[in-house]
N, C-alpha and C positions, 0 to 999 in steps of 0.2 A: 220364947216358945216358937217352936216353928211351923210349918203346915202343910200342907198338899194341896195346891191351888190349881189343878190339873190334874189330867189323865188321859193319855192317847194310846189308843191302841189300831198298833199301827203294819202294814207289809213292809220288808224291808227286801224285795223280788231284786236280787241280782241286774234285772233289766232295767234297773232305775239308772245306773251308772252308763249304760246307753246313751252318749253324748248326739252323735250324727243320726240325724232324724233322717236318713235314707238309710242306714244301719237300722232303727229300730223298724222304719216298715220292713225291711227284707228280713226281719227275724218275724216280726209280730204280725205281718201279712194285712188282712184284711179289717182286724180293730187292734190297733194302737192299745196300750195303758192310757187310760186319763189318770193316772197317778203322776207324770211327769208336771201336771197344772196344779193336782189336786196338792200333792205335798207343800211344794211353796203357798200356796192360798192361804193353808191351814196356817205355817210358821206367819204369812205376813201380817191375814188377817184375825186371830188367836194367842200367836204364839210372840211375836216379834214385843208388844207394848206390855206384855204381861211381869208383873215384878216376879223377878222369881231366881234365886239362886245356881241349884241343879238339877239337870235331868236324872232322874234315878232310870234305869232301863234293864229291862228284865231281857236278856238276848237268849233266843230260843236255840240258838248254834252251839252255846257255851253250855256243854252237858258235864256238869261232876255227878259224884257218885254217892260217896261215902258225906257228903257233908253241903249245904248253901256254899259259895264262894263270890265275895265282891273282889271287887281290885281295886285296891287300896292305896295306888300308886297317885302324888304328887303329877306327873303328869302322864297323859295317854298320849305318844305319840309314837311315830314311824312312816316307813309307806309299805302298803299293804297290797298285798295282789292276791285273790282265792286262791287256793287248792282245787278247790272245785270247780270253780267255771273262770278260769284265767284271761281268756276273751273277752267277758262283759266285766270285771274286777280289779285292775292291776292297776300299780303304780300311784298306787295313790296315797298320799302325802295326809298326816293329820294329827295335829299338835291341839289338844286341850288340857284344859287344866281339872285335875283329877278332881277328887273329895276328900283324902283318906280318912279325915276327921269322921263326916259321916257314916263310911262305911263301917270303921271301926265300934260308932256308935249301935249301927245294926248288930256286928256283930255280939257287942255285950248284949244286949237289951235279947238276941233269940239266946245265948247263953242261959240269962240268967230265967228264961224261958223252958229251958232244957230242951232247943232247939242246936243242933251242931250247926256252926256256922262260923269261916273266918273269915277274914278280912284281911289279902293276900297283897302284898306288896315284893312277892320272887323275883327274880329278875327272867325278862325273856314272858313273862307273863302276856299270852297272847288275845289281843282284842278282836272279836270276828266281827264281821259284815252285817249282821243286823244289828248291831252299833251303828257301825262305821260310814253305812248307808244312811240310815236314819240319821244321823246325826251331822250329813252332809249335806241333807234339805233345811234339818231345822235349826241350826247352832252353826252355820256354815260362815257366821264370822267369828265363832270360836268364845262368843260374849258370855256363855255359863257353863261351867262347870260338869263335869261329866265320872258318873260311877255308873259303872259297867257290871251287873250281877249274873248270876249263872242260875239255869234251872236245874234241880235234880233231878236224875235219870232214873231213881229209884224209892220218889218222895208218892205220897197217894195226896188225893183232892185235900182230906186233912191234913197236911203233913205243909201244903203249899199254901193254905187257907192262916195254917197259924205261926207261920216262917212271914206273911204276910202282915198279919197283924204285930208281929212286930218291929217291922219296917216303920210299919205306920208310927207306931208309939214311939224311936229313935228318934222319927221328924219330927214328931212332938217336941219328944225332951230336947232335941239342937234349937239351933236361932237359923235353920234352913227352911227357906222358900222353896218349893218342889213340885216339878212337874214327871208323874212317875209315871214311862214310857212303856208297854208293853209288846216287846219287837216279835210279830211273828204272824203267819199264817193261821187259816181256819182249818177246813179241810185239806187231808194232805196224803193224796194218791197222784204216786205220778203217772205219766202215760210209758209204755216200755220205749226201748229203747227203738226200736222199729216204727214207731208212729206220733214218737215225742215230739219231733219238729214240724209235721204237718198238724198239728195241734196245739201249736205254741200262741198265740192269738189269745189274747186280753178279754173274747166273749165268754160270759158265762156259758153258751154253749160246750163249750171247749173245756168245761168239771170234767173230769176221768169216774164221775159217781152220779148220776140222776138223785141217789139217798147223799148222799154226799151236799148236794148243791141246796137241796129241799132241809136236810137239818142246818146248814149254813144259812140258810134264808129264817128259818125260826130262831136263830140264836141273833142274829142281828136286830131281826123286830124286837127282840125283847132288850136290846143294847140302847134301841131310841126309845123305847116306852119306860127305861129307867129300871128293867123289871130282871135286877144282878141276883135277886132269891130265886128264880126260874132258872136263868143261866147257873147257876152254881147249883141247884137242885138237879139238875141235868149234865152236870160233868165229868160225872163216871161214866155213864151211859153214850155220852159223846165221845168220849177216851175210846172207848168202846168199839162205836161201830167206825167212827172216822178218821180215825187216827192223826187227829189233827198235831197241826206242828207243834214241837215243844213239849205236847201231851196237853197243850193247853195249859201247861203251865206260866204262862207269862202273865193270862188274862188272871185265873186264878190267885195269883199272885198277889197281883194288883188289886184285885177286889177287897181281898184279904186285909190289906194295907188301907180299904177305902171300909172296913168295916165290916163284908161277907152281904151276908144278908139282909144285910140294915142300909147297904150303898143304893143310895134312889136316882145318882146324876143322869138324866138321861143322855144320851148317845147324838149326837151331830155327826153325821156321814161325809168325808167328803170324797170327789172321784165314785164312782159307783163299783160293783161288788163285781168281781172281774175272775178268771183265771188264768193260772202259770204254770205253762205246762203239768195240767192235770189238777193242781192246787187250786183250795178256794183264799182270795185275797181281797181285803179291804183295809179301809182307817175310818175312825171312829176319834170323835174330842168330845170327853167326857170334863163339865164343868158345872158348879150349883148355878141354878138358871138367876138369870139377872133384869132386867127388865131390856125393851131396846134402847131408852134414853141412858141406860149405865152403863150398856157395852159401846154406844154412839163415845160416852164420856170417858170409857178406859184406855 
């Protein structure tokens, strides 16, 4: 039987890959990311001792259409350099060892769901950067396993809700240990092209939305007070007016997978609640609480 002993949801900001700390002040100016601390903190102290097979990770980049799609490929590898921002992304090298067992498992179980979903092993099947990213802070000696999922571009809250739950029920039926990652942004308005760069700074000043930054601050309070019926009671309406990344479908996802409305793990913040140019960003480790003498002992 297997299980989900985890859930992170987490930024996967381009400027992570920012190696030279004189590069990221002349980009980031006057506050710096605390996500360059905050990531490894999380993998050393959460994620490094933790038993656990594979990251499942919902990548908010990875848009299909007509159907869920995992990648189902034996191994992830390549080197990868954006489309999008080639400066802060290139040449980077990244050899893991796939799932396809799993994923295929997903794919039967939404089947038989009547959920469309495959489980893609084509060739030339491409891995984007909120993977690639995330999975360079936390798996960066390559020690579990990696299935890379896509959101759909034209799925509703329900559609993501119950493509989730049975992700969940897969984990079950496999003999996988799972830490199920959800890569993406909150709010997500950029700045134009005209004021993008003097606005690129890691303060929440620097939201592109006052409404924006204020629904981003109440969706997170209710991520630490455990309170996923509120969050997900609120995700059309969030879709809505914030047009968060993904559509929100990565967190949805994963909830879905944790149960929907019935998920109560509350939320562990780490780095503080930041913006990218214009975007609202954070990470969040969602675990059932333990006492301090059991996580002292894990």
């Amino acid at each position: 039987m297997g299980k989900i002993v985890a859930a992170v949801f987490t930024t996967h900001v381009p400027r992570l890959m920012i190696a030279d700390p004189v590069a990221r002040r002349a980009y980031m100016g006057r506050h710096v990311t605390t996500f360059y601390d905050a990531m490894p903190k999380l993998e050393r102290e959460r994620l490094r001792h933790l038993e656990f097979d594979t990251f499942l990770l919902i990548d908010t980049h990875w848009f299909s259409t007509l159907e869920y799609v995992l990648n189902a490929h034996e191994r992830l590898s390549g080197v990868f350099t954006s489309e999008e921002l080639p400066a802060m992304v290139h040449d980077l090298e990244y050899d893991y060892r796939g799932d396809p067992e799993l994923a295929r498992g997903v794919e039967i179980e939404a089947r038989e769901r009547g959920i469309r979903a495959i489980a893609s092993a084509h060739r030339n099947l491409p891995v984007h950067y909120p993977t690639l990213n995330v999975m360079h802070y936390f798996n960066h000696e390559a020690r579990r396993r990696v299935l890379s999922a896509s959101v759909c571009q034209t799925a509703s809250v329900k559609n993501d809700l119950a493509y989730g739950a049975a992700i969940g029920q897969a984990i079950w039926k496999s003999n996988r240990r799972v830490v199920i990652v959800a890569s993406g942004g909150m709010s997500h308005k950029f700045w134009d092209y005209d004021r993008i760069l003097d606005r690129a700074s890691a303060s929440p000043d620097d939201i592109a939305s006052t409404a924006n930054r204020l629904y981003d601050e109440r969706i997170m309070e209710w991520f630490k007070a455990g309170r996923h019926d509120a969050v997900l009671a609120a995700a059309d309406d969030y879709r809505a007016h914030c047009t968060p990344e993904g559509r929100f479908s990565h967190y949805i996802t994963m909830a879905g997978a944790m149960g929907a409305d019935a998920w109560t793990w509350r939320g562990e913040q780490f780095g503080k609640y930041e913006a990218a140019i214009g975007t609202g960003q954070a990470i969040f480790f969602f675990q059932p609480s333990i006492s301090g003498a059991e996580r002292a002992a894990a």
